[in-house]
C-alpha positions as CSV (number, residue, x, y, z in Angstrom):
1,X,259.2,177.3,-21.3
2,X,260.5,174.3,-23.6
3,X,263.9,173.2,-22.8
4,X,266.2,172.3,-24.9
5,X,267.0,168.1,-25.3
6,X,270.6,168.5,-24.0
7,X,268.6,170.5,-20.9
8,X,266.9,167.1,-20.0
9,X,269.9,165.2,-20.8
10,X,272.2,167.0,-18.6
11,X,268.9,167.3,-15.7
12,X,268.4,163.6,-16.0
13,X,272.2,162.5,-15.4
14,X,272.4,164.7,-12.2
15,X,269.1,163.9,-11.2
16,X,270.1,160.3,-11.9
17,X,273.7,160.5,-9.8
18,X,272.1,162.7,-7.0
19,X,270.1,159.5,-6.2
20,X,272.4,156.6,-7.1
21,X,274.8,158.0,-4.4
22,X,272.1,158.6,-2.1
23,X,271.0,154.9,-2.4
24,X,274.0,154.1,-2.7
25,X,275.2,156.3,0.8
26,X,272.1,154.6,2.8
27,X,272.7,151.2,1.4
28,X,276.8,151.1,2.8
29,X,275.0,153.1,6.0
30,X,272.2,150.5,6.8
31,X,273.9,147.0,5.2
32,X,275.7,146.5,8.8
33,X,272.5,146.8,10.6
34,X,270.8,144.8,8.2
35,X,273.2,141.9,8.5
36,X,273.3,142.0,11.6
37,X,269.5,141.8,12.4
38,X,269.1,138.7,10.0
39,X,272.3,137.0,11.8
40,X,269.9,137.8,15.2
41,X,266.8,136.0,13.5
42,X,268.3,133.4,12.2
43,X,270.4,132.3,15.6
44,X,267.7,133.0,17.3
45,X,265.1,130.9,15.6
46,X,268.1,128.1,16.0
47,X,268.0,128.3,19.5
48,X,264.6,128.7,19.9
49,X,264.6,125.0,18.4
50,X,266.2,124.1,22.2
51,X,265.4,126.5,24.6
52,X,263.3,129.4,25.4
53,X,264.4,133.2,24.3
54,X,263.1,135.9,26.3
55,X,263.0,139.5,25.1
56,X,266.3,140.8,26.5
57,X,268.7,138.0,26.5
58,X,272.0,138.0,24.8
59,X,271.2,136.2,21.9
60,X,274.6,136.1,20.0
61,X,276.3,135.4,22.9
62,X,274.3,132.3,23.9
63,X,275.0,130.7,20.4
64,X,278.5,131.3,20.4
65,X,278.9,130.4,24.0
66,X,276.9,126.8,23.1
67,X,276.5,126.0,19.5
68,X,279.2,124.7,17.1
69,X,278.3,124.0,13.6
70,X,279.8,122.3,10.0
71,X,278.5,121.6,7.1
72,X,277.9,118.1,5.8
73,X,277.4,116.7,1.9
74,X,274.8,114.2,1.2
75,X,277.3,111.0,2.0
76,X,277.9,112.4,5.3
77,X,281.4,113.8,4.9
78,X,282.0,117.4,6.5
79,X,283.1,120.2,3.8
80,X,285.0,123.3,4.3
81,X,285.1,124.8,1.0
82,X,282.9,124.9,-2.2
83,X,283.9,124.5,-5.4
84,X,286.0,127.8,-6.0
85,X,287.8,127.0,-2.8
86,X,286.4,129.4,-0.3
87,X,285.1,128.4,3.0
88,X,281.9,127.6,3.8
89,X,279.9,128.3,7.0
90,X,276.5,126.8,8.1
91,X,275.0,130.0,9.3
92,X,275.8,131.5,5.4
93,X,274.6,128.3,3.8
94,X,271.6,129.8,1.6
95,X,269.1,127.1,2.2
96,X,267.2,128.3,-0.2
97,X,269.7,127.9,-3.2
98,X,270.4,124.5,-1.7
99,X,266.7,123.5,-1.8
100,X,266.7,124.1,-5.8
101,X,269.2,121.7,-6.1
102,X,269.1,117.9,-6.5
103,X,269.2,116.3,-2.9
104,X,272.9,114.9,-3.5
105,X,273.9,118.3,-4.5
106,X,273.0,120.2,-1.5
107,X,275.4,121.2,1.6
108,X,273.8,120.6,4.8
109,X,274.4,122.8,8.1
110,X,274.6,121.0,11.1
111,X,274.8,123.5,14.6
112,X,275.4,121.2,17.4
113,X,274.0,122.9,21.0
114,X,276.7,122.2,23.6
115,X,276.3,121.4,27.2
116,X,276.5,124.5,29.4
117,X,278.5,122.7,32.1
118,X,281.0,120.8,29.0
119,X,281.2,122.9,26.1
120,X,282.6,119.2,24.2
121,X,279.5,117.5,25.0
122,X,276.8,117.7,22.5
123,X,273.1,118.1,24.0
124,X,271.6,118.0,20.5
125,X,271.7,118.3,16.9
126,X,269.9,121.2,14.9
127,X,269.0,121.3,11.7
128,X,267.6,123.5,9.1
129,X,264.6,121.9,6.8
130,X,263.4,123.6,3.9
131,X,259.8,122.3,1.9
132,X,256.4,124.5,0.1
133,X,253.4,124.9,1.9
134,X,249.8,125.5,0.2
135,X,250.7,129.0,-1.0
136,X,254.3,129.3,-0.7
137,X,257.8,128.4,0.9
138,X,258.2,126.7,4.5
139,X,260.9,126.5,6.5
140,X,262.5,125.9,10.1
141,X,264.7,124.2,12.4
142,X,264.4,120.4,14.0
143,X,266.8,119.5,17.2
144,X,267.2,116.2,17.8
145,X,268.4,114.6,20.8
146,X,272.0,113.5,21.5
147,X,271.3,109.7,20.5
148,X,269.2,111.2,17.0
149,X,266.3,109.5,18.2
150,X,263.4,111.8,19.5
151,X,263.0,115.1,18.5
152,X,263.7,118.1,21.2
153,X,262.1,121.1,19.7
154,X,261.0,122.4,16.1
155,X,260.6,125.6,14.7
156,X,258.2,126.5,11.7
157,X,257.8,129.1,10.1
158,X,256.1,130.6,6.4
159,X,255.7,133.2,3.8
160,X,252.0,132.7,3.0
161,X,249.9,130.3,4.6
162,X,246.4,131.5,5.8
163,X,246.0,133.3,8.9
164,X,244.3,131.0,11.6
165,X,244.5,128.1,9.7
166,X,248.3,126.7,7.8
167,X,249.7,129.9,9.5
168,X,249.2,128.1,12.7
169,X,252.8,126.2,12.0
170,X,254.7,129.2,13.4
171,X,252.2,128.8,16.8
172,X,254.7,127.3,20.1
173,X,251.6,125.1,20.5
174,X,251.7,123.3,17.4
175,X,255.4,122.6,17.4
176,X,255.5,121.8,21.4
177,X,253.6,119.0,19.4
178,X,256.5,117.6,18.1
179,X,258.4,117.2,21.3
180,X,259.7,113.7,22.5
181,X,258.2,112.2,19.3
182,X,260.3,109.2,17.6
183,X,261.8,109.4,14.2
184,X,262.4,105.9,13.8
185,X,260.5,103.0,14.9
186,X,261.5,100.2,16.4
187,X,263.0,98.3,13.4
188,X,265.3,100.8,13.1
189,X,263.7,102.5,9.8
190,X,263.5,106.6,9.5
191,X,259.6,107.1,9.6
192,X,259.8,111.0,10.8
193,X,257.0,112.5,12.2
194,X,253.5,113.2,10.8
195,X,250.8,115.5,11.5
196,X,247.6,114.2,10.6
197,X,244.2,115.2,9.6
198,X,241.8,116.9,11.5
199,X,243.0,118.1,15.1
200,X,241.4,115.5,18.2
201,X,243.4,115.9,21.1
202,X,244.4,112.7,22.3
203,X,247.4,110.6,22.2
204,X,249.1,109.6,18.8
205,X,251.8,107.3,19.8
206,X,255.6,107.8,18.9
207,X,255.4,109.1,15.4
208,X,252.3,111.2,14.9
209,X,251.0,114.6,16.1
210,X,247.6,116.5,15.9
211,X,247.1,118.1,12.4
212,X,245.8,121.5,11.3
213,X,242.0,121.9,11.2
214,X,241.4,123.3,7.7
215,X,245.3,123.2,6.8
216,X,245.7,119.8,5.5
217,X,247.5,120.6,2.7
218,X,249.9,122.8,5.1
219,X,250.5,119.9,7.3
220,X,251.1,117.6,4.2
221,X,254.1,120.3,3.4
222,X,255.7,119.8,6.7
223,X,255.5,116.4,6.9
224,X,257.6,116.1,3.8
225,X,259.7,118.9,4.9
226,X,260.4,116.7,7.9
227,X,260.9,112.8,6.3
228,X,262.9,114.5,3.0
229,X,265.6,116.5,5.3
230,X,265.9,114.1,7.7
231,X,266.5,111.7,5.0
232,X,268.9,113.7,3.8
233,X,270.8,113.7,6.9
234,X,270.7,109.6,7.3
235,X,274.5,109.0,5.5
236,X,275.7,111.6,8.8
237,X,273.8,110.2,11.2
238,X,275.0,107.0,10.6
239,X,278.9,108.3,10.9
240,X,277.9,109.7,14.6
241,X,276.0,106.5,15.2
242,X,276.6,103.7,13.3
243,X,274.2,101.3,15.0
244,X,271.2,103.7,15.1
245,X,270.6,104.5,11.6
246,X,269.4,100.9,8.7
């Protein structure tokens, strides 16, 4: 039977509340969990930087029982509030909003990991790095040591890069790579860290690590990830240290 236009008018503006306030019902009933799983992931990928995380283990309250963290502009200078005056936190700093903007422009989270035994005694300095890999984003965390020398820990991770070969940056083999390596060498200079290319198992000195078989162009991505944000970070550095950094 044909129904009349106002029929389907009236059916499709019911239809059309019935499931607004369904979506609407399930969004307000799942947005808690949902926040609360990406505040998991994302303290948990900053720790990871520094220690191992076991399945089990209280993650939230191990960062809030040992990290502390600001938020720094490009000259160094810690910042509370943005531009319409409301505070700003690391963990909320959107790091990929940041990333789209010019370096200067950026604000940059810094999560210091406390000692266990002095919670005012700074063990390391985390920070988040942002950069694109051969088929999309990269990302992850860097701890450097209390003097902002060597490098602790990294974490890596992606949103395309090919299974067994650029995906191979989220592996704990990779980045145990990266441990004890120098990010300035002995003039004082910021060279970072490199992968190179081609994977031979042997020792690389101070400032290089194996590469990625296959992944060059991966590898490439991190090592600018790595020299660009940590560049980025100098103008601080150099107001916690001000003999370390040229």
């Amino acid at each position: 039977m044909q129904q009349s236009n106002g029929y389907i008018i009236i059916f499709t503006v019911i239809t059309t509340i019935i499931i607004g306030g369904a979506l609407s019902f399930t969004s307000q009933v799942l947005g808690p969990a949902q926040k609360r799983s990406i505040e998991l992931d994302t303290k948990s990928q900053i720790l990871k930087a520094v220690m191992e995380i076991k399945e089990g283990d209280d993650v939230l309250g191990i960062y809030d029982q040992r990290i502390k963290s600001l938020v720094v502009d490009y000259n160094g200078n810690e910042i509370t509030t943005n531009a319409k005056g409301a505070p700003i936190v690391a963990e909320e700093v959107n790091i990929l909003k940041n990333y789209k903007k010019s370096a200067e422009d950026r604000e940059y989270p810094v999560f210091m990991f406390m000692s266990e035994s002095n919670p005012d005694e700074v063990e390391s300095y985390i920070l988040p790095i942002y950069g694109a890999g051969l088929w999309d984003k990269i990302w992850g965390f860097v701890a450097l040591d209390k003097s902002l020398q060597s490098i602790q820990g990294v974490v890596f991770d992606h949103k395309g890069e090919t299974p067994g070969l650029g995906a191979r940056i989220s592996d704990k083999e990779v980045q145990d790579r990266f441990k004890n390596k120098k990010i300035y060498d002995q003039g004082g200079s910021l060279v970072s860290v490199s992968m190179l290319k081609g994977e031979k198992g042997e020792p690389l000195g101070d400032h290089h690590v194996d590469g990625l078989s296959g992944a060059t162009l991966t590898a490439k991505g991190v090592n600018d990830m790595l020299l660009r944000y940590l560049g980025s970070y100098q103008a601080y550095f150099k107001k916690i240290n001000p003999d370390l950094v040229k």
